[in-house]
C-alpha positions in Angstrom: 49.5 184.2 46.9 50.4 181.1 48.5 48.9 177.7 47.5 47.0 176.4 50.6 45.6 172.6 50.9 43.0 170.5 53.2 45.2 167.9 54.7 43.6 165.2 56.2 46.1 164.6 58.7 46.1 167.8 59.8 42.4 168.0 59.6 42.8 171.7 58.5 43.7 173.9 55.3 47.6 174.3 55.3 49.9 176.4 53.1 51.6 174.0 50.9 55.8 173.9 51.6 57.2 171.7 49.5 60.1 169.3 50.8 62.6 170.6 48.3 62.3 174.4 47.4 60.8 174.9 43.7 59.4 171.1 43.3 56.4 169.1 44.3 56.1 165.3 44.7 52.9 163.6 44.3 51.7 159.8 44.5 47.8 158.9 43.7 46.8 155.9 44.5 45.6 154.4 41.0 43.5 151.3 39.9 43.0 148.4 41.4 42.4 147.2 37.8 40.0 144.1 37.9 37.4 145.9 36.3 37.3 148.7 33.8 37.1 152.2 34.9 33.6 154.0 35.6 33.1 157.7 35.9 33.5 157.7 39.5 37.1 156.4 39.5 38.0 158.7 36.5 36.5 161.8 39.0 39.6 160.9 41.4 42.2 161.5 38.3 40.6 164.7 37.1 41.1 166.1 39.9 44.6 165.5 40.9 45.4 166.2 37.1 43.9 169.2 38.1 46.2 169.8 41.0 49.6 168.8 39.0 48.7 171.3 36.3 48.1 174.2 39.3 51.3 173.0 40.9 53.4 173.5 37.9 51.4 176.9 36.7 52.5 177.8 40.3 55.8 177.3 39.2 56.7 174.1 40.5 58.6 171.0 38.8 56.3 168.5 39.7 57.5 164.9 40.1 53.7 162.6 40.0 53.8 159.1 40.8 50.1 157.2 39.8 50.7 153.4 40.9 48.8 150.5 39.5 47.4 147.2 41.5 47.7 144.6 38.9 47.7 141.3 41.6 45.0 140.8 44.4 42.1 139.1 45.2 39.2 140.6 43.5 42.0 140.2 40.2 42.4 136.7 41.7 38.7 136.0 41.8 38.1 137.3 37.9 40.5 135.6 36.2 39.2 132.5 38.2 35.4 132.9 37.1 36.3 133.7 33.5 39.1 131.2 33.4 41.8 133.3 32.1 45.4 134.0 33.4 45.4 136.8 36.5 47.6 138.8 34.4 45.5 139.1 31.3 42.5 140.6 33.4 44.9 143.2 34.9 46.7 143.7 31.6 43.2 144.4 29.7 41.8 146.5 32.7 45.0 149.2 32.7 44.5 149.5 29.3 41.3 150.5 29.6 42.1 153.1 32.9 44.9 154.4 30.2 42.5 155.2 27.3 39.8 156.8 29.8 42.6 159.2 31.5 43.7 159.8 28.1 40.0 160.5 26.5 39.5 162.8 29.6 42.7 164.6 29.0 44.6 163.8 32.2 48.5 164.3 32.1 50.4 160.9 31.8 52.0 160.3 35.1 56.4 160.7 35.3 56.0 156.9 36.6 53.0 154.8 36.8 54.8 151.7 39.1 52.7 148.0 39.1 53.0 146.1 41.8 54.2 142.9 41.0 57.4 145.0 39.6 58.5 146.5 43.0 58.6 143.1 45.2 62.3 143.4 45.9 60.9 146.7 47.3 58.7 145.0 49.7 60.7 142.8 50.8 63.7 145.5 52.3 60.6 147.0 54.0 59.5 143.9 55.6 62.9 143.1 56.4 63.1 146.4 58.4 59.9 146.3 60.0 60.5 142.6 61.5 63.9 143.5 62.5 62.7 146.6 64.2 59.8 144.8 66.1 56.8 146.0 64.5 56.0 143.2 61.8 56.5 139.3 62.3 56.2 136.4 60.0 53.3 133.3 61.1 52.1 130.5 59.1 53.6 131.9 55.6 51.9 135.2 56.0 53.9 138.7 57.5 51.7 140.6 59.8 51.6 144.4 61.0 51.4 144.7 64.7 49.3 147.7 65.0 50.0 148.0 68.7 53.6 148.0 68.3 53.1 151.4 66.4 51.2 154.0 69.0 49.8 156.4 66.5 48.4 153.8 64.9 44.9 155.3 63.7 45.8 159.1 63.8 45.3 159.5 59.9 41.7 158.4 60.0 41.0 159.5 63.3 40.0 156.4 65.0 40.8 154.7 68.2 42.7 151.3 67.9 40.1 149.7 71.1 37.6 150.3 68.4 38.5 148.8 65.4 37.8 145.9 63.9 39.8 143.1 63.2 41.3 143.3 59.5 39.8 140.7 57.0 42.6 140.6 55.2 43.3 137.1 55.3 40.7 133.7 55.2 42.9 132.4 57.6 45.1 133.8 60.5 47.6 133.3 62.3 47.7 136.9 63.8 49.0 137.9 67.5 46.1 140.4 67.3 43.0 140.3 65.2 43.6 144.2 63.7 46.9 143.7 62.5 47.1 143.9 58.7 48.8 141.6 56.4 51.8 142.8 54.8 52.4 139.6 52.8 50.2 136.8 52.0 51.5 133.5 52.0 51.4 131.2 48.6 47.8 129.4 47.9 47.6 126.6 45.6 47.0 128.0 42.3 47.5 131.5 42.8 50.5 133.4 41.5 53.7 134.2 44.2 57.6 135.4 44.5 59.7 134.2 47.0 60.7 135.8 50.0 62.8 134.8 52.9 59.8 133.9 54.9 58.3 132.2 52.1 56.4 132.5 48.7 53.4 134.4 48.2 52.5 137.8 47.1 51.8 141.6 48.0 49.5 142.5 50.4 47.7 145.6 48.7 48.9 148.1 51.5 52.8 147.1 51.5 53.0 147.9 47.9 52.1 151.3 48.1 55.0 152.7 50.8 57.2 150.4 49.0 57.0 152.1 45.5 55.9 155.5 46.6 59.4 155.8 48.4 61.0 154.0 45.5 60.1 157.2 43.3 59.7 159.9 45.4 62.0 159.6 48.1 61.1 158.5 51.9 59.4 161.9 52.4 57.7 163.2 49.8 54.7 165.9 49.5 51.3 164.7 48.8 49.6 161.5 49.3 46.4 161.4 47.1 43.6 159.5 47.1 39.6 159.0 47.1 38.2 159.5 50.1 37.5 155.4 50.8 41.0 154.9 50.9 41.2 156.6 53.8 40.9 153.5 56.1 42.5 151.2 56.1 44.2 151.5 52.9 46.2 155.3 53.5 45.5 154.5 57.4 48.2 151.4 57.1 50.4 152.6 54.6 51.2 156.1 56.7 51.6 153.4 59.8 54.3 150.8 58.2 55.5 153.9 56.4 56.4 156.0 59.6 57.2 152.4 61.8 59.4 151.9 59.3 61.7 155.6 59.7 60.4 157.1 56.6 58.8 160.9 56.9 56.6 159.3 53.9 53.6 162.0 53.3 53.3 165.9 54.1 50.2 166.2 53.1 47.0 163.9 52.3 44.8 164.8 49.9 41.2 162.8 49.4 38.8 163.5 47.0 35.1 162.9 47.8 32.8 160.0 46.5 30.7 159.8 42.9 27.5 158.8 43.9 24.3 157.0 42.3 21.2 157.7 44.2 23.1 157.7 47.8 24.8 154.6 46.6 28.5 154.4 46.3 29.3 153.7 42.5 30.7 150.6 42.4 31.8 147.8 39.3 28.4 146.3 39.8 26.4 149.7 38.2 26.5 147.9 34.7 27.9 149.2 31.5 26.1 152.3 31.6 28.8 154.7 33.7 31.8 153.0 32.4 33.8 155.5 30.8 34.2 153.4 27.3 30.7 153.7 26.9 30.3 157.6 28.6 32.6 159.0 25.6 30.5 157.5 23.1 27.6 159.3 24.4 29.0 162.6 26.0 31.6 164.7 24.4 35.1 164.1 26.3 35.5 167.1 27.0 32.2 168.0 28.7 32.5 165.1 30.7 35.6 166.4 31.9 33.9 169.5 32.9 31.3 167.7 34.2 33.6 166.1 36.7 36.5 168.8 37.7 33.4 171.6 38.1 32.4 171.0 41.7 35.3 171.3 44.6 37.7 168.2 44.4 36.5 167.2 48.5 32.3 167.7 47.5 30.7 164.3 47.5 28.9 164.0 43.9 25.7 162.8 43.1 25.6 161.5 39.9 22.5 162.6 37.0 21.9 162.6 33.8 20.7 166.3 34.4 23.5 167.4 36.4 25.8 166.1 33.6 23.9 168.0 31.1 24.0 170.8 32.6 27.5 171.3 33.2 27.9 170.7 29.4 25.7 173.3 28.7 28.1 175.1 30.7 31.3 174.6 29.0 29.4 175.1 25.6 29.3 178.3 26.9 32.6 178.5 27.4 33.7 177.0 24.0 31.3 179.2 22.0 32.4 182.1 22.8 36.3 181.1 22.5 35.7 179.8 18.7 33.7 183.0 17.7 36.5 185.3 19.5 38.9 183.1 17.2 37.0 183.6 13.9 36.0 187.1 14.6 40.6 187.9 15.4 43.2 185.6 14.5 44.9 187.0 17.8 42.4 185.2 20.1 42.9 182.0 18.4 46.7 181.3 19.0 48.1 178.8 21.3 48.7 180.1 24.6 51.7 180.2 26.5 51.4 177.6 29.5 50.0 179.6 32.0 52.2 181.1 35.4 49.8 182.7 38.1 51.2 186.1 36.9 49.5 185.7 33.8 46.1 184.4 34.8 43.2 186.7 36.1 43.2 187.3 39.9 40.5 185.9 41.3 40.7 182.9 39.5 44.6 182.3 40.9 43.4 183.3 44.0 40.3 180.2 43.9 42.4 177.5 42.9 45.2 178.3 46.0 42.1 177.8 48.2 42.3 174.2 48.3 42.1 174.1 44.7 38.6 175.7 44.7 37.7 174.8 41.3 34.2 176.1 41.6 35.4 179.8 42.6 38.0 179.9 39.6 35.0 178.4 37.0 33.0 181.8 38.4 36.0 183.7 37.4 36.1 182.4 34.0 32.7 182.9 33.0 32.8 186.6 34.1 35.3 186.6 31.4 33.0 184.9 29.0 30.0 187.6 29.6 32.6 190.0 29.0 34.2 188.8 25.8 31.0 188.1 24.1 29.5 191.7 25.1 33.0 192.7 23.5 32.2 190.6 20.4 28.9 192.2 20.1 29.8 195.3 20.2 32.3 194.7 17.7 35.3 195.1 19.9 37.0 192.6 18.2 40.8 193.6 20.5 38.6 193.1 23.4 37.1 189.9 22.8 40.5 188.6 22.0 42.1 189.8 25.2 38.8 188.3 27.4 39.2 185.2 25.4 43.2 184.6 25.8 42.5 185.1 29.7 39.7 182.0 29.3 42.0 179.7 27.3 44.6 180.4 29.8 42.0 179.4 32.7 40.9 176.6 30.3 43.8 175.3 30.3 45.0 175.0 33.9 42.1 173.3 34.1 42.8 170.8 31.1 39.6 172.1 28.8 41.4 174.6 27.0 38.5 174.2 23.6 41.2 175.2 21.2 43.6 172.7 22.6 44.1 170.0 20.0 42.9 167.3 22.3 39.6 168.5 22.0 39.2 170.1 18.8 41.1 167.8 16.3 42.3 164.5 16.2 44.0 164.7 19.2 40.7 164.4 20.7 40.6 160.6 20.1 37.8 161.2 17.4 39.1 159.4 14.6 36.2 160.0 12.1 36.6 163.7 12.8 38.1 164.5 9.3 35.6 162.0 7.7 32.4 164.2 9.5 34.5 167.5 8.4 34.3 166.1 5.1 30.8 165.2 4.9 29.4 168.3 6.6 31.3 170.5 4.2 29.5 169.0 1.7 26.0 169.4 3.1 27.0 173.3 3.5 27.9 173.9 0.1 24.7 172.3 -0.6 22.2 174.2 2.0 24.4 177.5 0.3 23.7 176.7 -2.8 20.0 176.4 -1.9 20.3 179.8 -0.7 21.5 181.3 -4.0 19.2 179.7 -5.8 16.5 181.1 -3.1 15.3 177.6 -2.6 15.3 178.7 1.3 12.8 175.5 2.3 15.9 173.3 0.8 17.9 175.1 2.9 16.3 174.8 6.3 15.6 171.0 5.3 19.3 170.7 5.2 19.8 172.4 8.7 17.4 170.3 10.3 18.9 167.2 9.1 22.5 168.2 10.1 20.4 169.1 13.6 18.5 165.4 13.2 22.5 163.9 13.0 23.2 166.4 16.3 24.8 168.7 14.1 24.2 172.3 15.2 25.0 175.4 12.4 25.2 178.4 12.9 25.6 181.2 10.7 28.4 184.1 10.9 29.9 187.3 9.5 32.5 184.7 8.2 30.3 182.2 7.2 28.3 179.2 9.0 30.4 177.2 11.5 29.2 173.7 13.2 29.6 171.9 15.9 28.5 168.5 17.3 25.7 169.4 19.7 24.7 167.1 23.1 
């Protein structure tokens, strides 16, 4: 089985050659971090944590580049209404995309670049645009000139005679109206690094081709991103890229939109979506699920339903898991990380079409029917087999349950061993009850555990809990 990927440029499923036999390279376009995150950008890095964890369980040493935008003008235009340094919004708002990848278990990036730490970058590519004709300086800001590159609009699929102009700059000084800044001379007030045509700062496409190249070479493998970066953002950065002499991106990969009620989510929604708030309401880890669950190009619809139901889901998944562990020690050992050879078929076979997430989920809760019909028939070797093949599904898709991230500490719950504690307690209390044949004690002390959203339930080894929706 080969690993095979929509690529937008291509606008067709390819099989995935890497440009250097046995390793993958891989650049996501991160935040823009003006605001805090919301579920709909966290969707974008499930997913390609999704796809670095099949990449390496296919055996490659994956290289992943996630880049950060910490200066431009929506940045500008925060720190000015709040009237706090530009840097202090960015600083605060990549802090708060770190702790959401993190709740939601993504892989820390090799190299997560900022922007305003790769001008000298920027400023070699300028140098070799202008120098080879397709980029010119004017009135303190460096332009793109679109026309000077022929393929200009291939990525996106669009015609140059019907294009807009580019409003990337309040004032221009461009030879053509669709040509796209590269740099943007200094305002009064505004932060800028001097160039030889001047001070100023990045323009948000420059930065991109600048650092991805830094890290990964001048061609590299994939070029990820959600699917409204297409244009102009991944449109301009494969054109400077390519004008410039670099083979830049194989393969672009775009993940589709989170929606609200056929509404883009944006930063306006409110509180209510932003991730911060989401954990404290949903459990991590179903969230997670929630998110990765449908195919990484689907457009999304957001619901309160729809999330509830895909938590019911990996419940499902978790239950059986933790009763496979407590009924054979066997089922409840760490894992190996996963190669293909040692995952089921069909579920290696999903995820190398185009990462088809939603196949491979199929795949793991056959194995889940199976295991708990195993555990109910008191097959305790089979249960443990079904439910090492699950945590080794799980766990390519980052929701192994028995993975420390989500079942201890390392969850980010803090007051875990406090509610451990405390519930321990209010067992030994509800089985006391029981001896004492008190049974309406008992079930009052089950229904206040459920009250708290504290679900028990009893075993062969003894009652076990777990923190319900």
């Amino acid at each position: 089985m080969t690993l095979r990927l929509h690529d937008t440029a291509a606008r067709a499923v390819r099989e995935f050659t890497p440009v250097s036999p046995g390793r993958a390279s891989l650049y996501l376009c991160g935040a823009t971090v003006q605001a805090p995150p919301h579920i709909g950008h966290i969707r974008s890095g499930v997913n390609f944590d999704i796809l670095v964890r099949w990449l390496a369980a296919s055996g490659y040493q994956v290289t992943f580049c996630r880049n950060v935008t910490d200066i431009d003008d929506k940045i500008l235009r925060t720190a000015a209404s709040e009237g706090v340094a530009w840097w202090a919004v960015a600083e605060r708002n990549q802090r708060a995309f770190s702790r959401a990848y993190d709740a939601l278990g993504c892989l820390p990036p090799d190299v997560e670049p900022r922007a305003t730490g790769h001008v000298p970058e920027m400023i070699v590519l300028m140098r070799r645009l202008i120098e080879s004709g397709h980029a010119y300086a004017a009135g303190g800001d460096v332009y793109f000139d679109v026309r000077s590159y022929p393929d200009y609009g291939e990525l996106s699929g669009q015609k140059l005679e019907h294009m807009r102009a580019a409003d990337d700059v309040e004032e221009s000084h461009k030879r053509d109206p669709r040509d796209f800044a590269l740099w943007k001379g200094a305002k009064a007030g505004e932060p800028s690094w001097e160039t030889p045509w001047g001070p100023g700062r990045p323009g948000w496409h420059l930065e991109c081709s600048a650092m991805s190249t830094k890290y990964l070479g001048e061609t590299f493998d994939i070029h990820g991103g959600g699917l409204d970066l297409l244009f102009p953002h991944h449109e301009n950065e494969l054109a400077q890229s390519r004008a410039a002499g670099d083979g830049f991106a194989r393969y672009w990969v775009h993940n589709g939109i989170l929606g609200l009620a056929g509404e883009k989510m944006s930063k306006s929604l409110g509180n209510s979506l932003l991730v911060d708030a989401m954990v404290n309401e949903v459990r991590p880890a179903e969230l997670r699920y929630y998110l990765g669950q449908a195919h990484y190009r689907s457009e999304m619809e957001y619901s309160p339903d729809a999330r509830a139901e895909a938590a019911a889901a990996y419940r499902r998944i978790e239950g059986f898991v933790t009763r496979a562990a407590e009924a054979g020690p066997a089922a409840g050992s760490a894992p190996a990380v996963p190669g293909v050879a040692a995952l089921p078929a069909g579920f290696a076979a999903g995820m190398d079409d185009d990462l088809g997430v939603p196949q491979a989920l199929a795949v793991v809760h056959e194995a889940v029917t199976e295991g708990n019909t195993a555990l109910a028939a008191g097959d305790v070797a089979g249960a443990a087999k079904q439910a090492a093949a699950v945590r080794g599904m799980m766990s390519v898709l980052g929701l192994d349950p028995l993975d420390e991230h989500w079942s201890g500490a390392g969850a980010g719950d803090g007051l875990r061993p406090v509610v451990d504690a405390l519930v321990t307690v209010a067992l030994q209390q509800r089985q006391a009850a029981r001896d004492r044949k008190d049974y309406a004690a008992a079930d009052a002390i089950r229904a206040g555990l459920a009250d708290a959203g504290i679900l028990v339930e009893d075993t062969p080894r003894g009652p076990r809990w777990e923190l319900g929706r």
